[in-house]
N, C-alpha and C positions, 0 to 999 in steps of 0.2 A: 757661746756664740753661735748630720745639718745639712738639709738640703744647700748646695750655695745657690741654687735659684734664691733660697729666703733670704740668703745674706749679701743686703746692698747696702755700701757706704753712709757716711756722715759726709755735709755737705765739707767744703776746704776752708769755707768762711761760716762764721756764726752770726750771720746775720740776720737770717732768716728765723730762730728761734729764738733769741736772745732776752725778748721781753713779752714771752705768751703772759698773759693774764684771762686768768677764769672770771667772766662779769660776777658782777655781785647781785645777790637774788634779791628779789624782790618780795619774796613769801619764805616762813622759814624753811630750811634744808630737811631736808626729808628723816628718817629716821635711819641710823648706822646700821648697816647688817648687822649680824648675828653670825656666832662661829657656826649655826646650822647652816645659815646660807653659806659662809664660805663651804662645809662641808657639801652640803648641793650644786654648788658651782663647782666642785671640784669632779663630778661627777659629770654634771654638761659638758667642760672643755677637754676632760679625758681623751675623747675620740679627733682630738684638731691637735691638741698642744702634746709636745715630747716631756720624759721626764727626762732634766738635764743633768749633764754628770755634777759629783762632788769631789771636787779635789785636794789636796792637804798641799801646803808651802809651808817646808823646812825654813826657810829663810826667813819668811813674816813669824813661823813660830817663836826662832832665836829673836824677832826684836820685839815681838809681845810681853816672849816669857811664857805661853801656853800656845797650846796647840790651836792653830788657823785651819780651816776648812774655805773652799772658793764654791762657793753656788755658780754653776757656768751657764746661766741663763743668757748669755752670748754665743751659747750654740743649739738656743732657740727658735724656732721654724720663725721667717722672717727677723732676725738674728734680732729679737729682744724679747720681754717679758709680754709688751702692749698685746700681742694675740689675748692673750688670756681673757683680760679686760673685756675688749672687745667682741670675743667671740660669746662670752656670758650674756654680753647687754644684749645684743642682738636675738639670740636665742632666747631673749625673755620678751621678744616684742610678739604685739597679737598679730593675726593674720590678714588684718586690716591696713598695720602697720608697717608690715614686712613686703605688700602688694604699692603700698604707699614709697618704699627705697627708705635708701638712710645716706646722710650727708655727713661729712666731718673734715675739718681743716687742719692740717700741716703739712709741715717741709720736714717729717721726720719718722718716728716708730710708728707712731699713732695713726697714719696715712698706711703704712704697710699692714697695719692687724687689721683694722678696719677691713682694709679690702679683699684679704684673704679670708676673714672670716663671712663675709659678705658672699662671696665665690663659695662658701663650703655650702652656706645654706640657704641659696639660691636668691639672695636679695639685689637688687640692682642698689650700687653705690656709688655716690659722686664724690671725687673729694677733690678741695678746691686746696691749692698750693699757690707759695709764691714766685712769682716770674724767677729766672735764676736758682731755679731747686735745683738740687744735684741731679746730672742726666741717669746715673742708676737707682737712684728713689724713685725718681718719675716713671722709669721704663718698668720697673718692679711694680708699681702700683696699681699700673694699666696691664701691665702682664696677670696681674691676678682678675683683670676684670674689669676694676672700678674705672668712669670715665673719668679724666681727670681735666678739671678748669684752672689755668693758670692765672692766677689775679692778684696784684699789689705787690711790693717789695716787702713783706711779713707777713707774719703769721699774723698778727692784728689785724692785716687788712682782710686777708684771705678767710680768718673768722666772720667776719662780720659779711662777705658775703656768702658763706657758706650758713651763716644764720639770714638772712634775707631771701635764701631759696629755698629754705626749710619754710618759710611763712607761707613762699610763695606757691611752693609746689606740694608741698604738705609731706615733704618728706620728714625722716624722723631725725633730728639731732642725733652724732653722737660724741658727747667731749671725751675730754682726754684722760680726764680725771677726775672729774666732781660729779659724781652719780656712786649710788649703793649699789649697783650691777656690775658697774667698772671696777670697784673698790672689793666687792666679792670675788669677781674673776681673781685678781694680782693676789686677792691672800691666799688663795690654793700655792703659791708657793711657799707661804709659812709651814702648811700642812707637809708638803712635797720633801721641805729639809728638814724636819723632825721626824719624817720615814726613813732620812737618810742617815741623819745624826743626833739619835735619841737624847744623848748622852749631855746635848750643848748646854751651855751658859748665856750666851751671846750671841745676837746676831746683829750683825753691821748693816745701812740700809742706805741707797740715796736719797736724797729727795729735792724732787722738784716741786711740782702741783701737789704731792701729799699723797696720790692714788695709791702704789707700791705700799710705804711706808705701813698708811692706814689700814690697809686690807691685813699684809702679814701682820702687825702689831696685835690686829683682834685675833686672828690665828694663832699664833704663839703665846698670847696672853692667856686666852681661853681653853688653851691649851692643857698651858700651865698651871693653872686652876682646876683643869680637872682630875688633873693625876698628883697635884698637893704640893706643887714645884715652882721653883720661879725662874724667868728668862728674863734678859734683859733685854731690851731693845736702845741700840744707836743710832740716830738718824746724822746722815753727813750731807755740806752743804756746801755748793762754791762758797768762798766767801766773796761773787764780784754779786752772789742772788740770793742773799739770805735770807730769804723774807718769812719763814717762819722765825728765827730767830726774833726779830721785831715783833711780829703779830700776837708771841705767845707774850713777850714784854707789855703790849697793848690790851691782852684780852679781847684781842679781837681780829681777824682776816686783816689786815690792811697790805696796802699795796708799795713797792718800794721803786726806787728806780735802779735797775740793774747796770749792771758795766759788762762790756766783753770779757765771756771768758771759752776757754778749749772745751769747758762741758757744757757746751751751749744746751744739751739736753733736759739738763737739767735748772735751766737758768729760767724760772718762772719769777713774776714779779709778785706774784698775788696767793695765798694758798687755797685751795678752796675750801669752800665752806661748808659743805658734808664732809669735807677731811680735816679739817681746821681741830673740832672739838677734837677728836679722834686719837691726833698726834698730840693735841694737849695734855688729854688725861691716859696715854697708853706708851708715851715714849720717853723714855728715863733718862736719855741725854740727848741734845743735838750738839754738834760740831760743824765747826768748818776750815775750809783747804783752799789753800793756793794753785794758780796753775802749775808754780813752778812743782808743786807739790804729787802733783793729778800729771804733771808730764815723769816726774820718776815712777811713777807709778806706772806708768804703761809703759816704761821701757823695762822694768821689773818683771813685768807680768809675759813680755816676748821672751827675755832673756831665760827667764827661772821656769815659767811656766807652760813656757808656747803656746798660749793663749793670746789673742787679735781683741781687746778691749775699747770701747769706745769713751771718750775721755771720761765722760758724765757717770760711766759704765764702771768706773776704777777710783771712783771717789773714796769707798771704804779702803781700798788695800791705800790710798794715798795717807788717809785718817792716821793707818797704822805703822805707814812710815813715818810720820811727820809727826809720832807721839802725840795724838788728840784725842786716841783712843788708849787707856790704858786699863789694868785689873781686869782683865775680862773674863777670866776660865777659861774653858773649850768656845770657842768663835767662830762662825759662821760669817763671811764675807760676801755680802751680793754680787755679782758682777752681774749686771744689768744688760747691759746690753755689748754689741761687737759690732756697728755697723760706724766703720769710720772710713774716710773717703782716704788711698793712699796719699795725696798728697797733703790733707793732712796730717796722715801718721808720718810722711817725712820730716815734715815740721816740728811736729809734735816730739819724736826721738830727739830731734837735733836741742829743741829747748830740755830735753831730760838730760841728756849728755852734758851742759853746759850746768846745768844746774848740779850735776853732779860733779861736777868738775872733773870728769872725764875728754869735753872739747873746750878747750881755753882757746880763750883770743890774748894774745901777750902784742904790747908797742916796745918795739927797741930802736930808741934814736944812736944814728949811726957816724962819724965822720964820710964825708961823701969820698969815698977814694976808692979802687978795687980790691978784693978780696972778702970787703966786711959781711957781705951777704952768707959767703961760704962759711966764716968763721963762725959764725953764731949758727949756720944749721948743722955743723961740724958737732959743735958743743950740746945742742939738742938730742942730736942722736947719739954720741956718746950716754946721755942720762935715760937711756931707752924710751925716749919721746917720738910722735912721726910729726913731722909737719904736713900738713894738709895743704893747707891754702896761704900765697903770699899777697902783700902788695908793700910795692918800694915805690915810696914818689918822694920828692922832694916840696914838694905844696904842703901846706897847712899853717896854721897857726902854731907857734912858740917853736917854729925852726931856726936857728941860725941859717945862716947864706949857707954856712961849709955841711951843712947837715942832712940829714933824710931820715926818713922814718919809715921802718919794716914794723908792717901789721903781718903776725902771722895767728894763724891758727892751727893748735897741736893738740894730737890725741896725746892724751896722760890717762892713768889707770886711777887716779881718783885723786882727791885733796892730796893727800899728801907726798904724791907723786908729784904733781902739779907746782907745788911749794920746791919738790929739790929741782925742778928743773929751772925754776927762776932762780934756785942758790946759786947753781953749776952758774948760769948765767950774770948773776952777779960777780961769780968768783974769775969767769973771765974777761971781767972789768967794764962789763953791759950795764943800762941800769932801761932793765926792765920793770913796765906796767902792765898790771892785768887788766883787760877792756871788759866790760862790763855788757 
């Protein structure tokens, strides 16, 4: 996830990323780099991008079954991988082009590389976001340089005029994901962790737009092949945006409609189309994960690892909690990026906790008379439970007149902590429900 100047939050809502799509071309997609290019690009971003540490987790090893490695591209200058991309494309524009600026739209990673890499090599850059970015995205973005145009509530809209002032003004696009530049930049991280961990079997990947995935995939494959070896490649996927799942079932890019989720980062509706072939014939499995899944996952990762994970950023270690990733050998985990806004990692812990059944919400309908309040937190704390939060009313639906109903919320140490403290509770003659 390090300067913290580079590391600025994810927005609190995923609103604003939820449903990027890359257009659909009009002329075929260009031709897929070459492991020479990634290896020349690795050589471009050298002097802009950090190599990021490699970390080993005891605890994902014990649920694999083989040894985990964490790729901590979340303590990446502007806390994610998008420099990389970014600063490639750019360095490959002519001097015509470079005099000309460069434009690019989001409310996310791709707004911060852009513009830092724009500030390295002296190009003027606009990037248009949407109204309601997060106020440390924005301040990040302009701190590096780039002017920034606030426009539309999305990224859909904020594209579209960020492509109408590329026409207008002759500046140079730069997407997120669907260019051989961008897609050579992200695979110098394939190269970066077979420096670090010769030895792997596997490597775990997000995906959203395809960018990441496609660039290491040619990296570690090409790799692979040249020294007589095989790796495998995982690509992990929300399941509220899984649209290569569909595309490769179609034979073709198609578009889906996505639903909210915590890794809004990675929540594209469309894959693109220089990435599309790519991940078809180079990636051996895709999966996908739940939030509930992506929220253990990042309270995992503070807990065990002290690592600050952005939700999109912990889809792989979620994979390998939630058994979706299995047999792997030595493993290589991406963590993508670390730029989450606190107050959604408040949230985000508090839905991991619940999902762990570490914070239960329990109803215990009560006879309305004094003492019952005390008797039941009596009995909780006895079973080493805390209570956290109450509420006693006598409203609602399916009360008797003489009744009341304590909503409480208790820390427990996990399921089956959780289970004796509803026994204790039963046994002292409560009839406790779990709230959902």
């Amino acid at each position: 996830m390090s300067d913290d100047a580079d590391r600025t939050p994810e927005p609190a809502t995923s609103h604003s990323v939820d449903t990027y799509t890359e257009p659909s071309r009009t002329t075929p997609p260009p031709p897929r780099p070459t492991l020479a290019d990634i290896e020349s690009a690795r050589d471009v971003v050298a002097g802009v991008v950090r190599v990021t540490p490699m970390e080993t987790s005891q605890f994902l090893a014990e649920v694999l079954g083989a040894p985990v490695h964490l790729k901590c591209e979340n303590l990446q200058r502007t806390g994610a991988y998008k420099l990389r991309g970014a600063y490639n494309r750019l360095s490959s524009l002519t001097p015509d082009e470079r005099a000309r600026g460069v434009v690019a739209a989001s409310a996310g990673n791709h707004a911060q590389g852009v513009a830092l890499a724009a500030r390295e090599l002296g190009v003027h850059a606009t990037i248009f976001m949407p109204v309601g970015v997060a106020l440390p995205k924005l301040q990040a973005t302009r701190g590096y340089g780039a002017d920034t145009v606030l426009h539309g509530h999305s990224v859909e809209a904020a594209l579209a005029a960020a492509k109408e002032f590329a026409a207008t003004t002759g500046a140079v696009f730069i997407p997120p994901f669907d260019h051989p530049d961008i897609i050579a930049g992200q695979g110098t991280l394939g190269l970066e962790i077979l420096e670090q961990v010769p030895d792997l079997d596997t490597v775990v990947i997000p995906i959203g737009g395809g960018g990441l995935i496609s660039g290491m995939a040619i990296a570690l494959k090409g790799m692979a092949e040249r020294t007589g070896r095989s790796i495998r490649v995982v690509g992990v996927q929300s399941e509220h945006a899984a649209s290569y799942t569909g595309s490769i079932a179609a034979g073709t890019p198609t578009t889906i409609t996505t639903t909210p989720t915590i890794a809004d980062g990675i929540a594209v509706a469309r894959p693109g189309d220089t990435n599309f072939p790519i991940v078809r014939d180079l990636v051996d499995e895709i999966v996908a994960v739940s939030d509930d899944d992506v929220a253990r996952a990042l309270v995992l990762l503070l807990e065990r690892a002290k690592l600050v994970v952005e939700a999109a950023g912990a889809v792989g270690v979620a994979a390998i909690m939630a058994g979706a990733v299995t047999g792997t050998g030595r493993t290589v985990v991406m963590l993508s990026g670390g730029n989450i806004d606190p107050l959604m990692m408040e949230r985000v812990i508090t839905r991991g906790l619940v999902a762990a059944q570490r914070y239960v919400g329990i109803r215990v309908m009560l006879p309305d008379r004094p003492g019952q309040l005390a008797r039941v937190a009596q009995v909780i704390s006895d079973a080493g439970a805390n209570v956290v939060e109450v509420l006693h009313t006598r409203h609602g639906s399916g009360l008797e007149i003489s009744e009341v109903a304590l909503d409480l919320s208790i820390e427990a140490r996990g399921p089956e902590h959780a289970a004796a403290v509803q026994e204790r509770l039963h046994e002292a003659g409560f009839r406790p429900q779990v709230q959902q």
